[in-house]
C-alpha positions as CSV (number, residue, x, y, z in Angstrom):
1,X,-78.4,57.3,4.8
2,X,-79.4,61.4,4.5
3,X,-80.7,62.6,7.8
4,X,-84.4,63.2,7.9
5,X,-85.8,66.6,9.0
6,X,-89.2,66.9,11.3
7,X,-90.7,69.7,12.8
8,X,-92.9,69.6,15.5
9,X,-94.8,72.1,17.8
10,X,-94.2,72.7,21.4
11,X,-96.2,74.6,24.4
12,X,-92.6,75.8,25.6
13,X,-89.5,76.1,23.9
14,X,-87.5,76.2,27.8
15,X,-89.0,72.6,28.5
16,X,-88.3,71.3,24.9
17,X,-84.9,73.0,25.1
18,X,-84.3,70.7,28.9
19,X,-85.7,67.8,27.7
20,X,-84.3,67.2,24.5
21,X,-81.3,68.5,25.2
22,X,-80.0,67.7,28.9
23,X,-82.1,64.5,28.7
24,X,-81.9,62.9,25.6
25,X,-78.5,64.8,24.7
26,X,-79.6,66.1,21.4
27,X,-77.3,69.2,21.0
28,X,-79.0,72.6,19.9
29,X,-78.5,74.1,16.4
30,X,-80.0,77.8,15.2
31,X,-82.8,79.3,17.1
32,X,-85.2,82.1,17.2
33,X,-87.5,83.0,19.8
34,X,-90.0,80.6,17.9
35,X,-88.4,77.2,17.5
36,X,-85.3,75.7,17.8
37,X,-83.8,73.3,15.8
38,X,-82.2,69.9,17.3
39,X,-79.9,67.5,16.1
40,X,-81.7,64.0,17.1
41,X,-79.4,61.4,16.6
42,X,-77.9,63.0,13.6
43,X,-81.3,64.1,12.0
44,X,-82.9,67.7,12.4
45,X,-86.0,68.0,14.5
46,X,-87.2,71.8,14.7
47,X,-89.2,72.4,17.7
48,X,-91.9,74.9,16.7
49,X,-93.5,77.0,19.5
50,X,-97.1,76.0,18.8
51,X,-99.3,74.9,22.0
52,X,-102.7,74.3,20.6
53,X,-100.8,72.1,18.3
54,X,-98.7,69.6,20.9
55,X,-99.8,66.8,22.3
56,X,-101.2,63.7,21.0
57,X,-104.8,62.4,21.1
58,X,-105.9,59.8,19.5
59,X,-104.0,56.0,19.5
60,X,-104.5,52.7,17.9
61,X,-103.9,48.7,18.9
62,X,-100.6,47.4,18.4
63,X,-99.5,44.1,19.4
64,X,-102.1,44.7,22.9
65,X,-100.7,48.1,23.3
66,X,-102.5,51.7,22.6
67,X,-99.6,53.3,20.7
68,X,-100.1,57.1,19.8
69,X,-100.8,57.3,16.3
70,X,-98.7,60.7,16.1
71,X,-95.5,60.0,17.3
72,X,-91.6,60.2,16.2
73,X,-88.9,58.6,17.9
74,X,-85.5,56.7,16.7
75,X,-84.6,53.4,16.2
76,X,-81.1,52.7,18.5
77,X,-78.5,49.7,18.8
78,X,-79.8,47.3,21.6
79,X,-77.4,48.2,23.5
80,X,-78.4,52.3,23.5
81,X,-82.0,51.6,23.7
82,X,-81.4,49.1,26.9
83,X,-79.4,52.2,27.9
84,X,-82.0,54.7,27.5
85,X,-84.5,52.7,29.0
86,X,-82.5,52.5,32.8
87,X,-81.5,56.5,32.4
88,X,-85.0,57.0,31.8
89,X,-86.2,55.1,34.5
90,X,-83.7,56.7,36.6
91,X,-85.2,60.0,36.7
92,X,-88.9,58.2,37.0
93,X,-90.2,59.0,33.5
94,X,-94.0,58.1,33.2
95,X,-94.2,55.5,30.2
96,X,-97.4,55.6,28.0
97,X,-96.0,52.2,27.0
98,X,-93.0,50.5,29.4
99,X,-90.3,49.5,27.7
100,X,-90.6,45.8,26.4
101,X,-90.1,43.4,24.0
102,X,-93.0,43.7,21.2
103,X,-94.1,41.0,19.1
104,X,-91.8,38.2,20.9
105,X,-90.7,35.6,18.8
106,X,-92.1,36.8,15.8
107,X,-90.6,38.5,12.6
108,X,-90.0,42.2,13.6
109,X,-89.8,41.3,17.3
110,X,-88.4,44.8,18.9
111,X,-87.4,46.8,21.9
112,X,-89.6,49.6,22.3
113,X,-91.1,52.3,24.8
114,X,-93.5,55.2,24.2
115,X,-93.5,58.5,26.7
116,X,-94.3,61.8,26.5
117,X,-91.9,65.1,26.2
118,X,-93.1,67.6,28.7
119,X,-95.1,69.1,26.0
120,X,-97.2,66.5,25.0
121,X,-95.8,65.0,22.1
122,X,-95.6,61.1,22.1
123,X,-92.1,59.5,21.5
124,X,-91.1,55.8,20.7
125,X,-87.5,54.4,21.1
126,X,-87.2,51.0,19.8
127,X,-84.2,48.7,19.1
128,X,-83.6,45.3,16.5
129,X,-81.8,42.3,17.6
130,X,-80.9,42.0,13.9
131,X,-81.8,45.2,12.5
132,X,-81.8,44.0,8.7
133,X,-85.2,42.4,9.8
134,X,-86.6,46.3,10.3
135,X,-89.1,46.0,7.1
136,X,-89.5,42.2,7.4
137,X,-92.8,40.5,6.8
């Protein structure tokens, strides 16, 4: 699979820089003094200093839940997502959405969570017990 590339804005490139990197271990590629680029998983996220820009406002309903509609995150083994999760709880992150088991005992039952990066931008983290059912209907 090629890696994807996203850019997104940020109020601060120092808080992006901490939480992307030291928390969620995604090392840091070029830079300027207006964004940096990220490797996120193995895909290049750009963080663009931009603060009328970050943040996320509006959300719709997904099985119960209001899920941001903007939003980018990764899809992890079970086991890295379960791992996230406790780090993340560790250091007492605020969940939009806890993490949890989404549509249980269906087709395209998932791990997921939803939080915020200091900036404002909404991020999900979900996980497959079989991931070949990822586009099942």
């Amino acid at each position: 699979m090629q890696p994807f590339h996203l850019a997104f804005p940020v109020t601060c490139l120092a808080k992006a820089r901490a939480f992307y990197g030291d928390l969620l271990g995604c090392p840091e590629g070029r830079s300027s003094k207006e964004w940096v680029d990220l490797n996120f998983y193995g895909h290049q996220i750009v963080a663009h200093l931009s603060p009328s820009e970050a943040g996320h406002n509006n959300t719709s309903a997904v099985d119960g839940q209001n899920v941001p509609v903007r939003h980018f995150g990764m899809i992890l083994t079970m086991d890295q997502w379960n791992s996230l999760a406790h780090k993340l709880k560790a250091v007492n992150t605020q969940f939009i959405i806890e993490p949890y088991i989404r549509f249980k005992g269906e087709v395209g039952e998932q791990a997921t969570m939803f939080f915020l990066d200091p900036c404002g931008n909404a991020i999900e983290f979900k996980a497959f017990a079989d991931q070949h059912l990822l586009f099942a209907k």
